[in-house]
N, C-alpha and C positions, 0 to 999 in steps of 0.2 A: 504493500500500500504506500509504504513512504517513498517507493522509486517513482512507481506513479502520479503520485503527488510532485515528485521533482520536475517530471518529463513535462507535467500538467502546467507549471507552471514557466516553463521553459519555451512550450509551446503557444503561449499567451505572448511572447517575446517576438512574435512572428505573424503578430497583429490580429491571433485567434480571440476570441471573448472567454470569458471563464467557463461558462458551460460548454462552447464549441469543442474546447482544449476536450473538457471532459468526454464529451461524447465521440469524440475522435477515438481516444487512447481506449475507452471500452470497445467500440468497435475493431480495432486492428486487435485487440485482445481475446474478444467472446465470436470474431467470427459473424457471420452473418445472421442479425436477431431482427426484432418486430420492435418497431417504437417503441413500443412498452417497456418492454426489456430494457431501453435503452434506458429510458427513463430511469428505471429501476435501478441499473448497472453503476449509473451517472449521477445518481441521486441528483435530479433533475425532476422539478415540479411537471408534474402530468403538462399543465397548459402550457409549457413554453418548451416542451420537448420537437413537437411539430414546425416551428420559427426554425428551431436551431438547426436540425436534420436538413433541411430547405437552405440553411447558410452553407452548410457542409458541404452540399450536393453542387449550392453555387460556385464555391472556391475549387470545385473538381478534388473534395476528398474523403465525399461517400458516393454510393449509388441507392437509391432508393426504388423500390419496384412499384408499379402502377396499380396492383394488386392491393386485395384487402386480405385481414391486415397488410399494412406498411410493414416491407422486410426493407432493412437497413444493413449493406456490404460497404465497409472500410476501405478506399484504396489504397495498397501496399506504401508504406513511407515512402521507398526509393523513388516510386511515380510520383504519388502526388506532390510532396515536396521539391523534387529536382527544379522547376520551373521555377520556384522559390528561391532556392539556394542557389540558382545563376544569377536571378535579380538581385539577390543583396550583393554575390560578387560584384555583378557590374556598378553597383553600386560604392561599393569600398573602393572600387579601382576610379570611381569616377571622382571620388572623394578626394582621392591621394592626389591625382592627375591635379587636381582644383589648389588643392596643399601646395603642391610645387612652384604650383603659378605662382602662387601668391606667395610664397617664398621668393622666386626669383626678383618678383616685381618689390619687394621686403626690400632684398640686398642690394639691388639698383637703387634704392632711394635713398638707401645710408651711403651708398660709396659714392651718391652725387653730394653727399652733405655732407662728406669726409669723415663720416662714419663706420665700424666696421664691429659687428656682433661677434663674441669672442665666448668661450666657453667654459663652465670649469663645473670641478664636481663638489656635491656637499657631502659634508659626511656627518653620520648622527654621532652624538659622544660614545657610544657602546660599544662604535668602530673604529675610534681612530686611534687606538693600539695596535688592532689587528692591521692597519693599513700602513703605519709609522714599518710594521715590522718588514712588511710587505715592499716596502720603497728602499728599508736601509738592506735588505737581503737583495733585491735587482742592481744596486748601485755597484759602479763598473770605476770611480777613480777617486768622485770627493762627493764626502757628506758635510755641508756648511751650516753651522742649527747657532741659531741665538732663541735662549731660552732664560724663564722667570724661574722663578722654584716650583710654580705650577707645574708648570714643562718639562722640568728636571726628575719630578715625582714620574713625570710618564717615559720619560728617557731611561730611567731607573728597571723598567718594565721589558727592555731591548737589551738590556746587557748583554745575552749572547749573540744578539743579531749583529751587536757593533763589534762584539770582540770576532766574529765570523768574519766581517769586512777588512779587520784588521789585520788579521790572517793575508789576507790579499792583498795588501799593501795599498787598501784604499786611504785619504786623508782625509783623515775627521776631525772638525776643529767646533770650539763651542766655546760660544762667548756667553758668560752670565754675569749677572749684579752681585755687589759685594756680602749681599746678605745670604747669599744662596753658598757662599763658601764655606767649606769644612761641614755642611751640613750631610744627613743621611745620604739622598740622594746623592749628592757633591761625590761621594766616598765611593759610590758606586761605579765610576768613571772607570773604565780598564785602562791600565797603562797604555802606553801609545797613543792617546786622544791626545790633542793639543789645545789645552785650554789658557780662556785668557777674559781678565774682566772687565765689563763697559755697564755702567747704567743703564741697560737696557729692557724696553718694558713691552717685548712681545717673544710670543714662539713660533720661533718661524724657521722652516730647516728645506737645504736647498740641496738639491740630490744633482748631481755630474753635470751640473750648471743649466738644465735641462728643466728639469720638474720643480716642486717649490708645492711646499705641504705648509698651511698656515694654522693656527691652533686658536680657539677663541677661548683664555683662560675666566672668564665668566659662566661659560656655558661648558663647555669642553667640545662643542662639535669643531668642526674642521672642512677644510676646503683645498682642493687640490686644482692647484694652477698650471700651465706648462711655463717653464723659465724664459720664454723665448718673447712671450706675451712683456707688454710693457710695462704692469707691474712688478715679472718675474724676472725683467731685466733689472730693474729699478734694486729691486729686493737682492738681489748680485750685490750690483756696485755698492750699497749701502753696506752688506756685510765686511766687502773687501777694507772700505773704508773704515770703518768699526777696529777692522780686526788689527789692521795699520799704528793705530794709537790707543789700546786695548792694553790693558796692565799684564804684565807675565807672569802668570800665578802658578808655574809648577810646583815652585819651592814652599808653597803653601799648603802641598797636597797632605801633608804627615804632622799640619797642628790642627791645634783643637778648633772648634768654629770661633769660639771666642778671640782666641789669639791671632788666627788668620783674617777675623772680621776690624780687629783691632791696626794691624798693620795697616792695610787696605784703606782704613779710615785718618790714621795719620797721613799716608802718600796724600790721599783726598785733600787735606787739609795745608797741606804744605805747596800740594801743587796750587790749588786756587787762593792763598791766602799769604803764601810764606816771603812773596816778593814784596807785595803791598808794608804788609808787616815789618819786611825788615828796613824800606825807606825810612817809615816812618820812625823806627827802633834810630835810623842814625840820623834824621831830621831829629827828632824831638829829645834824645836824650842822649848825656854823657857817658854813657857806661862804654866800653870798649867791646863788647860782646852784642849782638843781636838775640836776645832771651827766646827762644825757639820755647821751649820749655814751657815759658809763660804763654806762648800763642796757642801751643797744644792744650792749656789748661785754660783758654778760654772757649775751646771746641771740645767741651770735659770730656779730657787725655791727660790724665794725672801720670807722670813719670818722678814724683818725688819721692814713694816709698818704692822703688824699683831700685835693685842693685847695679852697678855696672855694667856687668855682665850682661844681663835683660836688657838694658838700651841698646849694649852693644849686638845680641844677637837682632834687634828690633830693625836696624839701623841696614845691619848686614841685608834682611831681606830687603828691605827698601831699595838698596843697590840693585841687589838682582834682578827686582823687577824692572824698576825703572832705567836702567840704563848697563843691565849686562854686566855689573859692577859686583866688586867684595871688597869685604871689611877684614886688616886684618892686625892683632893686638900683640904685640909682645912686651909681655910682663916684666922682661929682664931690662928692658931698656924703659919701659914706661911709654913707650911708644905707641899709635893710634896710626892703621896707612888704610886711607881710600881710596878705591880705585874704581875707574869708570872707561866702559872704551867707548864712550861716548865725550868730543870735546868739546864742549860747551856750557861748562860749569855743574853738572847736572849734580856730581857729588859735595858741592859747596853748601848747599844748604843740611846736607845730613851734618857735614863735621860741624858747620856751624849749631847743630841740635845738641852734638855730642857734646861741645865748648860750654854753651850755654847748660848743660845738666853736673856737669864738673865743677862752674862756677857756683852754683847753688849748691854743689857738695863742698865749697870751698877751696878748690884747686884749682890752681889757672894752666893753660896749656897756649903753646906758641904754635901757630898756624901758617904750614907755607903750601903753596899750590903749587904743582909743577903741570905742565902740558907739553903732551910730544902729537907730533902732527897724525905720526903713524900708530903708535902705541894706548894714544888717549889722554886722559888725566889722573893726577894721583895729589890726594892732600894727605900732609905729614901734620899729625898733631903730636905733639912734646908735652908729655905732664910733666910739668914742674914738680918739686917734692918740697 
């Protein structure tokens, strides 16, 4: 009963009435019956059995005898329908035929108005792990991702996908914000990734310069673009540039989130504040030192209960990131050497941090800078005794 019921109602889809549906499907089923029956079969009010059988006979999908009673024969589906199932073809095919036009006459009118319809795909959030895994397993040279710690959470979830590409000496590089450092996720990174960190506040990752997979960290769906398209070019060049002037955070990979968010935040503060600061340091006051120290402890960065040591290894990574640079101490001479192969003062402001945390431990130290054109820069600091 419930097949019949399906067919019945399937059959209505093909502009039959509800009762025609019915009286169809008992006929091709009981075989040749009398009105009545049909009635009966069809559960079908006596007085409207006779209309319908009459509909039936009109569409060519009973026959009815001229005979009393009225015998009622079903025509075979493959007949009487065929006639049907050609008209709705011709029908879809005249539809599509119409579709195209009107497409064409679509893209003519953009490309007269400098327009051009471009395509991409969405993705629900339930998919876009299994799609992330899917792009970084087809990638053929570089995986390029800038990601928030939302992003990082779902990068976390690829681990062997990326350590699979890495195998293959694909390059994967991944720019994230300083808070996302040292964190769970952070930790997850396999070796060989090359990371590095930019204040940046999307996820977005670019597969063999090609594809371009965006992440929307409100909702978590996701949209897949081709890189070739002009946002996916765009989204290129922007990472190149990013990645350009992007902090060098390897040597950060083995502290704690606190310690390596803490580093990260002094560079912050020294890069956008430490020059201003130290004008003013020799415009406004007498002292012979620029108090770095005090600038970190107005961006609360206390280094007064911190031992030597602690500045000094603080100091050292700031080298490395920023400028390829190390720090290094020998006890026997009381000596402090900076180094930077970058020439351009870059290591002037850490020694001047170091000068400035000596003086407030009460030891003064003599400051000389050397630069070699080929070599880089090196500052000597001298603690006095």
């Amino acid at each position: 009963m419930a097949k019949e019921h399906e067919v019945t109602v399937s059959l209505e889809e093909f502009g039959l009435s509800k009762y025609e549906a019915r009286a169809y499907v008992t006929l091709i089923t009981k075989g040749t019956i009398s009105a009545s029956e049909v009635a009966y079969y069809s559960e079908l009010p006596r007085t409207k059995v006779y209309p319908v059988l009459l509909k039936l006979q009109q569409k060519k999908l009973a026959i009815l005898s001229k005979s009393k009673p009225v015998m009622c024969t079903g025509i075979a589906p493959e007949d009487a329908f065929d006639y049907i199932v050609h008209e709705q073809i011709n029908k879809v095919e005249a539809m599509n035929t119409l579709v195209s036009r009107l497409k064409k006459i679509s893209e003519e009118s953009k490309k007269a108005r400098g327009a051009e319809e471009k395509r991409y795909f969405h993705l629900n959030s339930n998919y876009v792990v299994k799609q992330m895994k899917t792009m970084i397993d087809g990638t053929k040279s570089s995986i390029h991702i800038t990601a928030d710690s939302w992003g990082m959470s779902i990068l976390a979830e690829c681990k062997e996908e990326i350590l699979s590409v890495l195998r293959r000496d694909v390059d994967v590089r991944i720019i994230v914000p300083t808070q996302v450092i040292g964190s769970e996720p952070f930790r997850t990174i396999p070796d060989g990734v090359k990371i590095r960190s930019s204040e940046i506040i999307q996820n977005c990752l670019i597969f063999d310069d090609t594809e371009l997979l965006i992440i929307d960290n409100t909702n978590g769906k996701g949209a897949v673009f081709a890189a070739t398209d002009i946002l996916g070019a765009n989204q290129t060049r922007l990472f190149s540039q990013i990645w350009k002037i992007a902090l060098k955070i390897d040597n950060l990979t083995e502290m704690t989130k606190s310690q390596a968010q803490e580093v990260c935040k002094i560079i912050n503060v020294i890069n956008e504040n430490g020059l201003g600061f130290a004008l003013n340091s020799v415009m406004s006051s007498k002292a012979k030192f620029v108090d770095f120290v005090r600038c970190l402890e107005k961006n609360g960065i206390s280094l007064k209960d911190r031992s030597l040591e602690d500045v000094l290894d603080i100091v050292n990574s700031t080298l490395e990131i920023t400028c390829a640079g190390r720090l290094q101490h020998d006890e026997k001479t009381n000596s402090i050497v900076l180094e930077s192969k970058i020439n351009s003062g870059h290591s002037l402001p850490w020694a001047m941090l170091i000068e400035s945390y000596l003086e407030q431990k009460g030891q003064h130290s003599k400051m000389i800078y050397h630069s070699d054109a080929h070599k880089g820069e090196q500052v000597h600091l001298k603690i006095n005794q």
